[in-house]
Each structure stands twice: as structure tokens, then as C-alpha cells.
N, C-alpha and C positions, 0 to 999 in steps of 0.2 A: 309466912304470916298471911292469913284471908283476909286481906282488905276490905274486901265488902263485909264480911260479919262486923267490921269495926264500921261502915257506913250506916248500917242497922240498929248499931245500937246507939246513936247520934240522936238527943232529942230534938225532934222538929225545928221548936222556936231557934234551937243553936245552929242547925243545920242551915235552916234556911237563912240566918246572918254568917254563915260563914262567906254563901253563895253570893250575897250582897258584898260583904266586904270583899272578894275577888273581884267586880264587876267593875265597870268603867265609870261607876259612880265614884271611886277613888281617886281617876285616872286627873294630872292635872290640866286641866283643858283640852283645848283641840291641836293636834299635831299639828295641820296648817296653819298654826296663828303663833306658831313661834317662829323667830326670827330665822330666816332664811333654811327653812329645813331639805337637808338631805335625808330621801326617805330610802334604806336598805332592808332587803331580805335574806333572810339564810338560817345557816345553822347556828345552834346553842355554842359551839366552840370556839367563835367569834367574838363574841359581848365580851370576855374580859378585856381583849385588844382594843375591842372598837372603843367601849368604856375608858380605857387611858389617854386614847387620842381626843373623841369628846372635848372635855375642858380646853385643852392646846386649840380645835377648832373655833371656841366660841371666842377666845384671848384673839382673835388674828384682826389686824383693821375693818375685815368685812365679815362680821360673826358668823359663822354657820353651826347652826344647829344639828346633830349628826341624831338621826331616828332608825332605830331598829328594831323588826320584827326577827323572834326565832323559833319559827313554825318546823323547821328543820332544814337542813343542804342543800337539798336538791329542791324547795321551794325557791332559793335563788336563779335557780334556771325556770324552772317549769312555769312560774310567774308569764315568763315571756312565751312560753309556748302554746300556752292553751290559755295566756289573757284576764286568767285568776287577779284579781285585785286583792290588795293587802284591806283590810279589815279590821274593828277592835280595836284591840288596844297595843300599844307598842313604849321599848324603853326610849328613853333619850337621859342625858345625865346634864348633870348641873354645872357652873363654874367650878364647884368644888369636886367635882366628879363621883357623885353621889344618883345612885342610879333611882331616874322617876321614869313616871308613864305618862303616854297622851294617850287621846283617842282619835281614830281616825274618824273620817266622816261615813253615816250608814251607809253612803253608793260606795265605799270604798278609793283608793287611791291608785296609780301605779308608780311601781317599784322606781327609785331611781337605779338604782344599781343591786346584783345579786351577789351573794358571797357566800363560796362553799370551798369547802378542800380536796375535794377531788373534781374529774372532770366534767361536766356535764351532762355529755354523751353516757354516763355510764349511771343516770339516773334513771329510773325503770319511765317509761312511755316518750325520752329524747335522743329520737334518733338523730338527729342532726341538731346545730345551733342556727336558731333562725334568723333568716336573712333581716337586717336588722339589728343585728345585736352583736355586739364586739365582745371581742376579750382577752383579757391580761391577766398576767401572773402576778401574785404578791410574795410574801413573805413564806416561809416553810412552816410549816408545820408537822408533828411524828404525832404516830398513833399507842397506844399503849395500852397492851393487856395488863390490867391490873387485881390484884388480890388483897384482903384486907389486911392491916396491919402486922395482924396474931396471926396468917398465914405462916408456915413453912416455909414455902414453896419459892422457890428462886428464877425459875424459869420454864420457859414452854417452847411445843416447836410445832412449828407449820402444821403438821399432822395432826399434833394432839389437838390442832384447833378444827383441824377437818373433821373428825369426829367428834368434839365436847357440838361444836355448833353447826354440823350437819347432821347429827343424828339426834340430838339432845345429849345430857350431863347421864343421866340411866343407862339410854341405848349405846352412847358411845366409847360407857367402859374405861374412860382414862383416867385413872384415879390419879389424884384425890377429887376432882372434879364428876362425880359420880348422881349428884344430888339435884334433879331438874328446878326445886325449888329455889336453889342457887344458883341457877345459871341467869345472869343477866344481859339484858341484850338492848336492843333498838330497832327501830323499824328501817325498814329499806329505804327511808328517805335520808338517817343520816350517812352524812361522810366515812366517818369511823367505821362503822361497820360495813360500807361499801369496799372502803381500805383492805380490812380486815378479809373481810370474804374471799376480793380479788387473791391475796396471798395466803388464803389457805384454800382455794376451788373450791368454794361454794357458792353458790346461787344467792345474791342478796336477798332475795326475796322468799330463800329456804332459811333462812338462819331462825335458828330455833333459838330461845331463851322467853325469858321476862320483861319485855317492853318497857325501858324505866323512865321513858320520852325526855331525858338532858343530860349532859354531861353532868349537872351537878347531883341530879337523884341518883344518877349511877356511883356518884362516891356515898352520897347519903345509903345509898342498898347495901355498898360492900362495909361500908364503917360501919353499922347497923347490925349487920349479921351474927345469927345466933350460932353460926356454924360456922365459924371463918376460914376451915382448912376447904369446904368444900366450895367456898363460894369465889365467882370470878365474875369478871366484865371486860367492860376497855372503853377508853374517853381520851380524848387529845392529850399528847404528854404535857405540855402545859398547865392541862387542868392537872394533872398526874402530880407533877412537880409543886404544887399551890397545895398542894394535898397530904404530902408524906408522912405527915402526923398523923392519917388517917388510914391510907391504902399505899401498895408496891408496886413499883411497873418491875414484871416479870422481863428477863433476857429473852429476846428469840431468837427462835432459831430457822432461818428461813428455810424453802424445801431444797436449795442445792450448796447450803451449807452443813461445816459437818460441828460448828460450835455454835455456841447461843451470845448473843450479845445485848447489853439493855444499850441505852439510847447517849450516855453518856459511856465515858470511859469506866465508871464503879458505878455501883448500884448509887452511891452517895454524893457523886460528882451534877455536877453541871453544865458540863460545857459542851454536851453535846457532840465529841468527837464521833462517836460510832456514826453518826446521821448523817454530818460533813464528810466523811470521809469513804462512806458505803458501807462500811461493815452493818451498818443496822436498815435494815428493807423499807419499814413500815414507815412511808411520809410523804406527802406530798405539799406543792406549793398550792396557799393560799390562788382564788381564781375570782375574778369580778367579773360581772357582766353587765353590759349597760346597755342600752338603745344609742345607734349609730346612724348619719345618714349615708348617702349612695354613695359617699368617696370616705367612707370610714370615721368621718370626726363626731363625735359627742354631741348629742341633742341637747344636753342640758351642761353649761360653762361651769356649775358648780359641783358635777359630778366630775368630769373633765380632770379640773382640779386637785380633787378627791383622790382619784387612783393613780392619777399624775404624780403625788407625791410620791405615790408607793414604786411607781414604776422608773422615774429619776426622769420621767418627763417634763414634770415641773420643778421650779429651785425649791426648796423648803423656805417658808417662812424661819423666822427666829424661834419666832415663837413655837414651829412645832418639830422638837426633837426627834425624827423618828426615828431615825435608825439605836437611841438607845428605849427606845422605846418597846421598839418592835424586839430587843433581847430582853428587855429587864422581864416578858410580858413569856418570856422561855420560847418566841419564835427563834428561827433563823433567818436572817436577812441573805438575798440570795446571792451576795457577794461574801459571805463567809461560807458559802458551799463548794468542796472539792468536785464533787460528782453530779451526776444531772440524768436524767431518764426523758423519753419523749412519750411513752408511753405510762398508763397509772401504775405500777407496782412492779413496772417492766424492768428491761435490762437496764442497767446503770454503765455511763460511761465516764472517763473524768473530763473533766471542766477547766477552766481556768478564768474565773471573772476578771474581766475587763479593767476591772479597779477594784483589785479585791480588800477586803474590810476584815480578814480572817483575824489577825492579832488584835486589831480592837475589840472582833468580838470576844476572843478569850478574854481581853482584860476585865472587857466591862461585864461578863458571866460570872468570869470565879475572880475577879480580884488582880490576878497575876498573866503574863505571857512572857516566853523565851525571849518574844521579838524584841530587838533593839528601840529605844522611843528616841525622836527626833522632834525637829521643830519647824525645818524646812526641806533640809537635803539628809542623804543618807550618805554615812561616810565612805561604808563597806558596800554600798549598791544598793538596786531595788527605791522603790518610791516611798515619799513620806505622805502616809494617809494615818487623818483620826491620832497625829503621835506619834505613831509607827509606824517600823522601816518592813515596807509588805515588798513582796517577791517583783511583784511590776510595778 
């Protein structure tokens, strides 16, 4: 469809209220005049997580207000590299976890912390992470090519991705994906398609398609589509999995495998075995960054805090549940992963968390798990965590 013909034919007076109703005349007040605000940068594939925890943040004896901009991924690092201030307008949600906006101030703000799903370094102009700026890992995250509902089509592999999105959907011949007007894509600022790239060798900043700038226009383009066998994309499986009624996460197949795997055990499963366990390539851990001083601790005790949760740095409040949080939200918490990479899309090795969480997560994913439930001790061996009798 030409979007712009449909911009042309928009009469004025509508037009120019639509441009108002988008503006920060909506927005509700100013960002810094809510209580105690954490202000974050990053990508689109974030807001649903951050959105859950939210409410749980404002509930805590010391409220903090959780603010987010999603200008894209790699805006969470580059913020600190070249000094860019966040600007506009941004979300924040309410007790009832209901998503509003503020505005920032016109000098703009900086970032308290940044949050992307791949690594930094592998954002186009960051060659290093600056002196000044820490960083930790969060939660997992997997990536997913997906096709719309009325698709066929069951699965893709490495390859077919190197030519739909190194050459275009026309020049790259791999049907049914044939059609440029259905190839959808993102700019080299997101995550996803930095993922994606790495694991099929392309050049972030070559991938060819239709810019559809969010995870969620990218389900809105494929559900949308008048051509559903030829159309494809890819958006965190999370958002994938929130989706199903709409679009499919395809199996893949990575390039030194010889079968294709989706991200769960079935196409209709949940629990993410493939990802835990390595057979599915595409994912990487949640990453924050923040401004540090000269012996490494946190500039700001309320950021500190923030990723401390995530990292077991800090104790959890009561109030904020996250580790079911962080599965109900289709992450993985990094203590229900088998396997671990040090590099982004690199070699995988196994793992063994420290105090791993793996049967709680299958419980609280699909319902059920083999593992034995307990209450203190474990009869047969192995530690009682979360209920269950886990391996250590």
C-alpha cells in the first residue's frame, strides 16, 4: 500500500488535528515532577516488561516512577556516547499499569539507564562502551521471524534469510517470500534486526525491507497484509507469543544446523525449551547501562536499585515479583537457561546457574513440570527453590 497517496488525500483541517492530537499537548505533565522518576532509554521490545514492573515500582515504600523512551536499541547506548539527551515525550504507566506519557523538559534530560537486547558494541558508530558507563545483563530475550496468520509457511533457515534480507524479497528469489512490498524490516538501530543479521551475515545497516519503526507496527504490517503467503518480518518473540492470533514465529534453522527449530518445543508450546537448551540460535540477554563512577558503583542509588533487582544484586521487595514477572512477560530469566554464549549470536556453551530456577519456570510458563515440588528439603537430592526440587 502507498502510504503517502493515503497522506494526500487527508483533508487539511483533519490532518493537521491529527498532528496536534499526537503532540505533547496530550502528554500528562512534566516527566520530572513525578515522583521519584527513573528515566530509561531503548528499544520498542522492552515497554511490555518494563510496563508490568511499573505498578510493582510505584507499590514499594519509596515510589519510583519507571519513564521510558523507545526511540530504538541502540539509542540505549549511544545516549552515552555522543551525549544525545532524551527529549519529547515519553511513556510512564500508572498504579493500575495503564500506559501514559510525560514530557520532557525542551533542554532535554539524561538517560538514567539504557536497555537493548544485544550488545552495544555492535551498534553502528560504538566502538567501545564509554569510560563511565557500566553494564549488566538482564533477563533473555529470543528473536522471531514471523509470517502472518494465513501463511503456509512453517519455517526458514539462515540462508533464506541472507538472501530475502541481503538482497531484497525480488532479487533474492526465495519463495514464497518473493514480493519487496512485503518484506518488512527495521532500521539498524533495532535489536532484532542487529540479531537477525548477525545470524544470517548481513550488514545491519544493508538489510533491505520496509521500515515499520516497532515491534508492534511490525505485527500490525503482517496481520494487515493483503498478501499473507509472501509477507514476512521479525519482532522479539515475546511480542510474537502476545500475538498468535495474529502472526507465526517460523522454525529456524541456523547455518551449521541441519533442522529448523521454533523457540519453544511445538510451534503451540510455551516454554521455551529450544532457547534454554540451545537448539534455537536467535537470542540474547536483556543489557542496561548506566553512568558509573571511578570504582565502578552507580551515580544514581535509584538506578542502582533498578537493575539490582534484575541482577540478584538487590533483595526484591515483596512487592515486586519479578522473577514471575519476567516469565509471564515470555522472557527467560537467566537462571532457567542451560546454555550461555559470550559473544552476540556466537558459540554456545552449557551453563549451570548457580541456583537455577528451570522447573519453576516451566511450572509457571505452561502450567506443569516433571520436577518434584517441595517445601523445604528435597528427599531424592538436589535444592528446594520456588517449590521445587532443582538439580543444585
Amino acid at each position: 500500500m502507498d502510504h503517502s497517496s493515503l497522506r494526500r488525500v487527508v483533508p487539511l483541517t483533519l490532518a493537521l488535528g491529527l498532528v496536534f492530537a499526537a503532540g505533547p499537548a496530550r502528554a500528562d505533565g512534566e516527566c520530572l515532577d513525578k515522583p521519584n522518576p527513573l528515566i530509561g532509554v531503548g528499544g520498542s521490545a522492552s515497554k511490555p516488561l518494563l510496563g508490568k514492573i511499573a505498578p510493582q515500582l510505584l507499590a514499594l515504600d519509596e515510589p519510583v516512577t519507571l519513564i521510558y523512551q523507545a526511540p530504538g536499541a541502540c539509542f540505549g547506548i549511544t545516549t552515552y556516547v555522543d551525549g544525545t539527551r532524551a527529549t519529547g515525550t515519553a511513556s510512564y504507566w500508572d498504579a493500575d499499569g495503564t500506559e501514559q506519557t510525560c514530557n520532557f523538559p525542551v533542554t532535554g534530560v539524561d538517560a538514567d539507564f539504557g536497555m537493548l537486547g544485544v550488545q552495544g558494541t555492535l551498534c553502528e558508530g560504538v566502538d567501545a562502551i564509554p569510560d563511565g558507563i557500566g553494564e549488566w545483563t538482564g533477563p533473555i530475550t529470543s528473536w522471531s521471524l514471523i509470517v502472518p496468520g494465513d501463511s503456509s509457511q512453517t519455517s526458514i533457515s539462515a540462508e533464506a534469510v541472507y538472501f530475502i534480507y541481503g538482497f531484497g524479497a525480488a532479487l533474492g528469489q526465495v519463495a514464497p517470500w518473493t514480493v519487496d512490498a512485503e518484506l518488512y524490516s527495521r532500521n539498524a538501530t533495532s535489536a532484532a534486526l542487529i540479531a537477525i543479521a548477525l545470524a544470517a551475515g548481513v550488514p545491519p545497516t544493508k538489510f533491505k525491507g520496509t521500515d515499520v519503526g516497532s515491534n508492534q507496527m511490525m505485527i500490525s504490517s503482517l496481520a494487515q497484509s493483503t498478501n499473507p503467503e509472501a509477507a514476512i518480518g521479525f519482532v522479539s518473540t515475546e511480542v510474537a507469543d502476545q500475538n498468535r492470533d495474529s502472526v507465526r514465529t517460523l522454525a529456524f534453522q541456523a547455518t551449521d544446523q541441519t533442522c529448523a527449530y521454533w523457540p519453544d518445543t511445538t510451534a503451540t508450546a510455551f516454554d521455551k525449551q529450544n532457547v534454554r537448551d540451545g537448539h534455537y540460535s536467535l537470542w540474547s540477554p536483556y543489557r542496561f547501562y548506566a553512568p558509573v563512577d571511578g570504582g565502578g558503583k552507580f551515580t544514581n542509588p535509584v538506578t542502582e536499585k533498578f537493575v539490582g533487582y534484575f541482577t540478584g544484586a538487590e533483595p526484591l521487595p515483596a512487592e515486586l515479583p519479578l522473577l514471575d514477572i519476567v516469565i509471564d512477560n515470555g522472557n527467560i530469566p537467566e537462571c532457567a537457561m542451560q546454555v550461555w554464549r559470550d559473544d552476540e549470536i556466537g558459540p554456545l556453551y552449557s551453563r549451570q546457574p548457580d541456583a537455577p530456577c528451570g522447573c519453576y519456570y516451566e511450572f509457571r510458563a505452561t502450567g506443569e513440570t516433571s520436577c518434584a515440588e517441595c517445601t523445604d528439603t528435597c528427599d531424592a537430592g538436589g535444592t528446594c527453590r520456588h517449590g521445587f526440587c532443582e538439580v543444585i
